[in-house]
C-alpha positions as CSV (number, residue, x, y, z in Angstrom):
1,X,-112.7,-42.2,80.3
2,X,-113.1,-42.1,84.3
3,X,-110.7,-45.0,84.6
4,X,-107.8,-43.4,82.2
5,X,-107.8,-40.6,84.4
6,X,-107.5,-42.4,87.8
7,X,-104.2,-44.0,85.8
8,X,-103.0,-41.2,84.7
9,X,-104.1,-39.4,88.1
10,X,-101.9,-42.5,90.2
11,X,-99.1,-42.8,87.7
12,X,-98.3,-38.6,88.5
13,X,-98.6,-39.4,91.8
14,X,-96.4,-42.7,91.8
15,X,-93.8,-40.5,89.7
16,X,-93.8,-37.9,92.7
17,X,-93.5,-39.7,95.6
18,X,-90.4,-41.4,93.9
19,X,-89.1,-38.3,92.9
20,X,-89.7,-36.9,96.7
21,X,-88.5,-40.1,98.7
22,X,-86.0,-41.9,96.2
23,X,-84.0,-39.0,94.5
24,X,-82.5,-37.9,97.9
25,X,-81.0,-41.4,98.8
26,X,-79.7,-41.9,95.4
27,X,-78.0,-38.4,95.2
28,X,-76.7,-39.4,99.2
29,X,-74.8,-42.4,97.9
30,X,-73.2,-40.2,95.1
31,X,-72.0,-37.7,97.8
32,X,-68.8,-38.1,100.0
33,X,-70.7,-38.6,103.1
34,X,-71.7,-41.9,105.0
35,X,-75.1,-43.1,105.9
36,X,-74.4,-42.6,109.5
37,X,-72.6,-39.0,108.9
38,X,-76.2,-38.3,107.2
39,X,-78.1,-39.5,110.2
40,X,-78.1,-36.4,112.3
41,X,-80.4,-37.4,115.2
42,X,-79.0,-40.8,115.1
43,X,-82.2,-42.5,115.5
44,X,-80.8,-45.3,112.7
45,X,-82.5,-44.3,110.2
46,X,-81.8,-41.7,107.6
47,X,-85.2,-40.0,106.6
48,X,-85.6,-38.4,103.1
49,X,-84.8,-34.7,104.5
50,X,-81.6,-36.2,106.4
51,X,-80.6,-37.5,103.2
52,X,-81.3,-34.1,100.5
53,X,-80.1,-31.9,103.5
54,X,-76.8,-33.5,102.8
55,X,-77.1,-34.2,99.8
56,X,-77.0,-30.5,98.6
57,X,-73.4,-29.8,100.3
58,X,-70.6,-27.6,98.7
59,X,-67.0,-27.7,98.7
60,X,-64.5,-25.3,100.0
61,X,-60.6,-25.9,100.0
62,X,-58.7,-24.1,102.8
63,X,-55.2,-24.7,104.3
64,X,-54.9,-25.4,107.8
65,X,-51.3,-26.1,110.1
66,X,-49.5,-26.2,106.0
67,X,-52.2,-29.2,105.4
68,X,-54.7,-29.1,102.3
69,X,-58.1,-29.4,103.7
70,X,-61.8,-29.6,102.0
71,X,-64.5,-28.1,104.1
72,X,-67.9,-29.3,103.2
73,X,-70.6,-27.2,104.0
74,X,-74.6,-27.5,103.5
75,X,-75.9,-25.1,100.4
76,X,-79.2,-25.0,103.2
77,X,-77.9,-22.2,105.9
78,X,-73.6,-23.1,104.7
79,X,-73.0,-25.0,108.6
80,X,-70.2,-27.8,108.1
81,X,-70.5,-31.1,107.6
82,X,-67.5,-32.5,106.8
83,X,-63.7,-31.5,107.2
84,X,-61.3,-33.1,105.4
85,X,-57.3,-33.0,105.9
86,X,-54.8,-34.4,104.3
């Protein structure tokens, strides 16, 4: 009985830590930013709170000097990330 609840006790704790360190990098490469766009203190290596921080990012469309633009802004505290103009 002791040793089922040690596995289930590691396997909840194996399913967090992926949840916490893995989900951010997977959701990063499915977002329009690059690895070293995401690496905001540069230090060459994107940690997982680099990666959700730009992960969760929202879109705005906005013209500017007659061009079509995408603004893309972090859901966090809404500073930009990204502009886009094309």
């Amino acid at each position: 009985m002791v040793r089922k609840i040690i596995m289930v006790t590691l396997a909840v704790i194996l399913i967090m830590l992926t949840w916490f360190y893995l989900v951010p990098y997977i959701r990063l490469v499915a977002s329009p930013f690059s690895w070293a766009e995401a690496d905001r203190d540069k230090s060459g290596f994107v940690s997982p709170s680099e990666a959700a921080y730009f992960a969760e990012c929202g879109r705005r469309a906005y013209t500017e000097d007659g061009k079509n633009c995408i603004e893309y802004y972090a859901l966090k505290d809404g500073l930009t990330l990204k502009k886009e103009c094309k």
